[in-house]
N, C-alpha and C positions, 0 to 999 in steps of 0.2 A: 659222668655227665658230659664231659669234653670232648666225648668221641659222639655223642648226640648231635652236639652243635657241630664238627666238624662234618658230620652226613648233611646236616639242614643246611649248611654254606657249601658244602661240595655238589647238591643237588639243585643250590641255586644259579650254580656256576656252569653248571650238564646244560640245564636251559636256557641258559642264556646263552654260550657256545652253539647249543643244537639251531636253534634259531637266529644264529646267527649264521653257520654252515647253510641252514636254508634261505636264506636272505640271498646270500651271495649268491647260490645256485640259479636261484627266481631270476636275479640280474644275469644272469649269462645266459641261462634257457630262453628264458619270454623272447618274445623277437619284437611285441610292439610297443613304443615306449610308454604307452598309458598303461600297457602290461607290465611294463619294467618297473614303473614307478611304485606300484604298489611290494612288491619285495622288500626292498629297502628300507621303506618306512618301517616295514613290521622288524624288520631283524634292527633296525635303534632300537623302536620302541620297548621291543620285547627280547631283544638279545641284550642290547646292551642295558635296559635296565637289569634283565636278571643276573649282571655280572655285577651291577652297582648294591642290589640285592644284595645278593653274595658279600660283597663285600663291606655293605654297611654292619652285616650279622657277623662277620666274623668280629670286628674292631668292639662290638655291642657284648656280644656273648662269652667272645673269646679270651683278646684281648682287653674286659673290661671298661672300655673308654668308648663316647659317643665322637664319631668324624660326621661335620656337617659338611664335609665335600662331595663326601659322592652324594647326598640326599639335592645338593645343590645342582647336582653333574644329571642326574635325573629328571628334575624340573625342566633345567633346561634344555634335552633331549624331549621330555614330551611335549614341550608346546615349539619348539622346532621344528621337529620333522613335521609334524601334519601342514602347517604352514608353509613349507619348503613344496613339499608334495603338493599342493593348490596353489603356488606358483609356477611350478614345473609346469603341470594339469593347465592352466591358462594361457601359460606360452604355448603348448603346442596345439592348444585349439585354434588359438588367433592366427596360428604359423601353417594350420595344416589341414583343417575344418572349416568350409565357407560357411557362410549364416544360411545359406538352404539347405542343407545337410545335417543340421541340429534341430532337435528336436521343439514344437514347438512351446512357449513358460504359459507357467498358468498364471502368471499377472499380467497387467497392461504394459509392463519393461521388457524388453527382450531380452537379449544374452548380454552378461557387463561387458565381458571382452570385446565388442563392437561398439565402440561410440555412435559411428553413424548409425547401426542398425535398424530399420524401424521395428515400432514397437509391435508385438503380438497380441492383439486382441482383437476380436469380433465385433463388429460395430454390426448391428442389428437393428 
């Protein structure tokens, strides 16, 4: 049965590596940084948890004992990166997108990244 778990912790560990290999890639290939940003995020979210994966099952399965670190290490990678990401995403709108250039909101607020911007709605 130990060589069971050893496949299901080594197969968590392949995915989590693999998409991590591709993360990195994504950041060197993409050439534009709204294109870059999204790489990165996916190879935290999904490489490195599937290494945290990995290795909360071994310590479970394995080694018999519950570690609440990596489940810890986890949490705080997923609600991380996507919030890192949607600041990145904001800065370089404000830094490199004029408010005519964006598309137009379907509320009466415009884009938040623009204080002064005016607001987008139809007066009719």
């Amino acid at each position: 049965m130990t060589f069971v778990f050893e496949v299901i912790v080594s197969i968590c560990l392949v995915i989590g590596g693999i998409f991590g290999l591709v993360g990195s890639m994504g950041l060197i290939k993409l050439k534009e940084t709204m294109q870059r940003l999204h790489a990165p995020t996916k190879a935290t979210t999904l490489g490195v948890g599937g290494v945290m994966i990995g290795s909360m099952l071994y310590f479970i399965l394995i080694e018999g004992q519950f570690t609440f670190h990596e489940f810890l290490i986890s949490i705080f990678l997923f609600l991380t990166a996507p919030i890192s990401a949607h600041f990145i995403a904001k800065t370089y709108i404000q830094a490199k997108v004029k408010v005519d250039e964006l598309p137009k909101t379907e509320t009466e607020y415009g884009w938040a990244v623009y204080d002064d911007a005016p607001p987008y709605y139809d007066e009719d």
